[in-house]
N, C-alpha and C positions, 0 to 999 in steps of 0.2 A: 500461425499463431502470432498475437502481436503481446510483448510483455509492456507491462507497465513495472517502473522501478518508483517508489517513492521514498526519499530518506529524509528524517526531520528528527528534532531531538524533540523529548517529552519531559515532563517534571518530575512524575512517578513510572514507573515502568507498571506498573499493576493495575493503578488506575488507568493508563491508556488503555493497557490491556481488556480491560474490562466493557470500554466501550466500544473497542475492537470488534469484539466477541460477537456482538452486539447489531454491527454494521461494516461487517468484512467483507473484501469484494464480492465474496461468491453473493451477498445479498442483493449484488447492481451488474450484475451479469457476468461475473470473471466464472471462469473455466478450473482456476485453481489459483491459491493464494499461497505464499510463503511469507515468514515474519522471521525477520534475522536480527541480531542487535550486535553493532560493534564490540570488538574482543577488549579494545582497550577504554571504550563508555557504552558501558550499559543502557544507557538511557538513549540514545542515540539508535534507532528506527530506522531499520531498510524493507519495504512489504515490496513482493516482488509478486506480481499478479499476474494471471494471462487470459486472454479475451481473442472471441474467436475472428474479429475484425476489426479496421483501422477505430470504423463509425462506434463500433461496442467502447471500446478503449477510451476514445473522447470524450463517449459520454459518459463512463465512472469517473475521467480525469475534470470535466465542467460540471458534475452534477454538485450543486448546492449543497445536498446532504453531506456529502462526502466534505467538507468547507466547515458546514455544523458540527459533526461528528469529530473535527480534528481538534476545533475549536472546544467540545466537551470535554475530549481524552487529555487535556492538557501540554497539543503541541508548542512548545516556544517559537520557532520562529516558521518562517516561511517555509514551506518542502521545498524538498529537490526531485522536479519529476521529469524523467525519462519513458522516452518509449522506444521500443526498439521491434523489429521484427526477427522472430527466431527463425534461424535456418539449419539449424543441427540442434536435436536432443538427446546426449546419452546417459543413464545412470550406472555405474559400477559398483 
């Protein structure tokens, strides 16, 4: 599994949300999607995605829409995107 992490601040938490909803990974091939928001700003956006290969991964991280889409939800600045390959999953 390779995750994608992407963290950006937004202007409204509700309005991004809303176009979230709308255009979340699972819509460009992710496997599963997490939305977490920092404890001390709210506004502040970590989506944590996982895609079942390098190539899937690249391409929700190039694809245009996803560019569109951040640009509607009201991101401010540039993301912060990570990718990582997972090697251990537990939930307790």
């Amino acid at each position: 599994m390779i995750v994608v992490a992407i963290q950006h601040p937004v202007a409204d938490y509700a309005a991004w949300k809303s176009v979230y909803d709308e255009n979340n990974p699972g819509t460009m091939g992710a496997s599963f999607a997490r939305v977490n928001r920092m404890v001390d700003d709210p506004d502040t956006i970590v989506v944590v995605a996982g895609f079942q290969s390098v190539d899937a991964a690249k391409s929700f991280v190039e694809n245009p829409d996803l560019k569109d889409a951040m640009d509607r939800a009201g991101v401010t600045s540039p993301p912060r995107i990570e990718m990582y390959e997972e090697v251990e999953a537990n939930q307790y």
